[in-house]
MIMARRO-879618 format. One record per residue (C-alpha): residue in three letters; residue number from 1; z negated, y, x negated. Coordinates in nm, 4 decimals, padded with zeros to 6 digits. Each point is the difference from the previous one (the first is absolute). Layout:
// MIMARRO-879618
vexdren aa ALA | i NUM | c3 Z | c2 Y | c1 X
...
END
This chain:
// MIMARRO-879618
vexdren aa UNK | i 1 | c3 -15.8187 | c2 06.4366 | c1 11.6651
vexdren aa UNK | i 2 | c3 00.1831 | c2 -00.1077 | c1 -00.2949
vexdren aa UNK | i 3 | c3 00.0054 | c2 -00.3964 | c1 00.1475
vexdren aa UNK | i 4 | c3 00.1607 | c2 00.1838 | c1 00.3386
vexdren aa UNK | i 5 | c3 00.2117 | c2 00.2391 | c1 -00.2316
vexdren aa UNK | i 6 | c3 00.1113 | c2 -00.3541 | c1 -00.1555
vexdren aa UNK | i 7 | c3 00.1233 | c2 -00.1740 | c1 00.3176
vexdren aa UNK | i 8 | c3 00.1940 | c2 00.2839 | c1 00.1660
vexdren aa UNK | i 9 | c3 00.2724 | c2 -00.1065 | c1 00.1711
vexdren aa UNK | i 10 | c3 -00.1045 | c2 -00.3774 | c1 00.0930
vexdren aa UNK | i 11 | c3 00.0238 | c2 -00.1248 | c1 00.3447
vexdren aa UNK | i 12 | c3 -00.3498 | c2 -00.0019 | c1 00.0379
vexdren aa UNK | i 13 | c3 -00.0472 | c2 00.3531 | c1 -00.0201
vexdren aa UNK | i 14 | c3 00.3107 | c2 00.0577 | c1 00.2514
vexdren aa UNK | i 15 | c3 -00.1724 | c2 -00.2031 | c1 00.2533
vexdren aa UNK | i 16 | c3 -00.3761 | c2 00.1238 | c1 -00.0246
vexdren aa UNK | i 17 | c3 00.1984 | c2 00.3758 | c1 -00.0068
vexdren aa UNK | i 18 | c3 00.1573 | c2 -00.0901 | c1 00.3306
vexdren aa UNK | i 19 | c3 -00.3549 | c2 -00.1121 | c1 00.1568
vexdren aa UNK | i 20 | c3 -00.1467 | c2 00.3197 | c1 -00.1060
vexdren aa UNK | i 21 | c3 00.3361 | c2 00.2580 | c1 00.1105
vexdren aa UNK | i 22 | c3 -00.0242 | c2 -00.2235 | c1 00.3330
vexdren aa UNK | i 23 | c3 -00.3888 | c2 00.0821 | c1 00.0873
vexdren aa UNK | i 24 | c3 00.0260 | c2 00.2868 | c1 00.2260
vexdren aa UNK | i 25 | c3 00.0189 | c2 00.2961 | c1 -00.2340
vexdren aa UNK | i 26 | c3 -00.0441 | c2 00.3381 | c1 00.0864
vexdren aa UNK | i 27 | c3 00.1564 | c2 00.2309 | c1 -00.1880
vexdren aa UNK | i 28 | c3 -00.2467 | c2 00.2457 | c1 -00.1394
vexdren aa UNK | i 29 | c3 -00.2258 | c2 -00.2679 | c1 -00.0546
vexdren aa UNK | i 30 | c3 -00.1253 | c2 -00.2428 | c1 -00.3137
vexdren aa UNK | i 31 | c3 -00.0830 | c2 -00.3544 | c1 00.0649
vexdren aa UNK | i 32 | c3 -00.3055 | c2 -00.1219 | c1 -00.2262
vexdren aa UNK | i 33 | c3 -00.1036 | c2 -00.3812 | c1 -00.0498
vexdren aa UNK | i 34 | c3 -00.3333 | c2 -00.0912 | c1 -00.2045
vexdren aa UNK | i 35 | c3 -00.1050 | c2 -00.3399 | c1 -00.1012
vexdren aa UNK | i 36 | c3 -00.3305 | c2 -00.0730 | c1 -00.2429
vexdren aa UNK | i 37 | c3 -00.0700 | c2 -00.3387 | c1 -00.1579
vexdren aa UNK | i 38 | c3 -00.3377 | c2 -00.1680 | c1 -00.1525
vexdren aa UNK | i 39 | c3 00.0563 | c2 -00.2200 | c1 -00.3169
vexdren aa UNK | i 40 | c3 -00.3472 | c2 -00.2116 | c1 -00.0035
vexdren aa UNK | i 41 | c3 00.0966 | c2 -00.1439 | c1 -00.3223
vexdren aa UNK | i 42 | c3 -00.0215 | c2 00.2928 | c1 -00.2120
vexdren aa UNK | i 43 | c3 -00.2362 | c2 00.1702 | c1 00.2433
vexdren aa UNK | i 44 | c3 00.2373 | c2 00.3362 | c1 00.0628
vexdren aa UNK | i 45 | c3 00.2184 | c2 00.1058 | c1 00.3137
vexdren aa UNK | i 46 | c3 00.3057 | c2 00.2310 | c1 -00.0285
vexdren aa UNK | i 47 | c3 00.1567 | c2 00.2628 | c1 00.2585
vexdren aa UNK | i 48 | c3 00.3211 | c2 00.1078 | c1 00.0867
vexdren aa UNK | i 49 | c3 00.2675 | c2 00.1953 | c1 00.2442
vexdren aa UNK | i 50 | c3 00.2880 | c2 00.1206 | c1 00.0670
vexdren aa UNK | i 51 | c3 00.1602 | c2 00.3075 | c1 00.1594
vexdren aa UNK | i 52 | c3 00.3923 | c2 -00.0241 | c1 00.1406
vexdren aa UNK | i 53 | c3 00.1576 | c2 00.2971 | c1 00.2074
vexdren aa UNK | i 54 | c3 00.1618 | c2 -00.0580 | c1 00.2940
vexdren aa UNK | i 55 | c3 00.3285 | c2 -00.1717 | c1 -00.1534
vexdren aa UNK | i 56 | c3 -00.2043 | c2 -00.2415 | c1 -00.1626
vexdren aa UNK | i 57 | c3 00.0346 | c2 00.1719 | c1 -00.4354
vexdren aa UNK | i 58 | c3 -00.3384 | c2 -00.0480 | c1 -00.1731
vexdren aa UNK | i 59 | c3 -00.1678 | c2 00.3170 | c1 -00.0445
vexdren aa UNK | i 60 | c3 -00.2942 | c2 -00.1123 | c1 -00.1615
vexdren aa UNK | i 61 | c3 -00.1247 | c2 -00.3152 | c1 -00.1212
vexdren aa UNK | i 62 | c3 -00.3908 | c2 -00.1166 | c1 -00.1352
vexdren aa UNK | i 63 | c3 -00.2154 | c2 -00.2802 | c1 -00.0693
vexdren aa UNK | i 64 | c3 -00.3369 | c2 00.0098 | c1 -00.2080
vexdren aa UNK | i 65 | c3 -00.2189 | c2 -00.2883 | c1 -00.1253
vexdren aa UNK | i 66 | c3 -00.4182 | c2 00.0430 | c1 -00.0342
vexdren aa UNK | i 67 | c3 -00.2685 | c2 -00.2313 | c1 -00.0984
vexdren aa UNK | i 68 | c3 -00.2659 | c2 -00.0894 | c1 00.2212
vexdren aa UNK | i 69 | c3 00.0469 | c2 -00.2995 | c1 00.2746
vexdren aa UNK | i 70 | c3 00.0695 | c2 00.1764 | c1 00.2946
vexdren aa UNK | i 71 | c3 00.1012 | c2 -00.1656 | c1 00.3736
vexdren aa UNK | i 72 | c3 00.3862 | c2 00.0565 | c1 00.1109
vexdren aa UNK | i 73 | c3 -00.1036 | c2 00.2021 | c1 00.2483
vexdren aa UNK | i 74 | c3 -00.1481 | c2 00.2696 | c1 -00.2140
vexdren aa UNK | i 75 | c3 00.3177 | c2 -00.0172 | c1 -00.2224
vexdren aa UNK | i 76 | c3 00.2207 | c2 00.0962 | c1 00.2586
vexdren aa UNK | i 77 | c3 -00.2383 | c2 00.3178 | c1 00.1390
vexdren aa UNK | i 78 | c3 00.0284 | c2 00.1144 | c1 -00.3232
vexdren aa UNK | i 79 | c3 00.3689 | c2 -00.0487 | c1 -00.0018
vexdren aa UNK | i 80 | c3 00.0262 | c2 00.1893 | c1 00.2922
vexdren aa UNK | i 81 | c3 -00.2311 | c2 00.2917 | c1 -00.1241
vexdren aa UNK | i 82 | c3 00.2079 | c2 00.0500 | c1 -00.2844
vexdren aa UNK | i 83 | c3 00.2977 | c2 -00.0029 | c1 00.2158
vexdren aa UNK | i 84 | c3 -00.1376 | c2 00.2875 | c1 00.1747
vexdren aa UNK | i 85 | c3 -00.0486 | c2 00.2014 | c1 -00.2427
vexdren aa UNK | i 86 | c3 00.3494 | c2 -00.0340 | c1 -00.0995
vexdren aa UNK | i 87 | c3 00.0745 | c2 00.1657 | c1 00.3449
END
């Protein structure tokens, strides 16, 4: 958070904020994206989400990192399991 803390304000993040505020939103509701990686090189994989409400402000923000070569599809189901348990 602290390199997003860093950039606040940039035209970046005013664009990708529009995207997000323009994707339908319910109020009532919290919109959750996941995404997991594999890093071969260092044999590890890392984890991550986050959780906007329905006017696009993060409410929650994580990523993790674990050893053990694992395939990019199992990185993202455990994104999304630790997603739900946010909920």
């Amino acid at each position: 958070m602290r390199v997003w803390d860093r950039h606040k304000g940039d035209a970046i993040e005013e664009v990708l904020m529009a995207a997000i505020i323009g994707q339908n939103t319910v109020e009532g509701t919290i919109k959750i994206n996941v995404d997991g990686a594999t890093f071969e090189a260092n044999n590890s994989y890392g984890t991550g989400f986050i959780a906007r409400d329905p006017n696009g402000a993060v409410m929650f923000a994580t990523s993790s990192h674990s050893m053990g070569l694992s395939n990019a599809s199992f990185a993202e189901m455990i994104s999304i399991k630790e997603a739900l348990r946010f909920g």
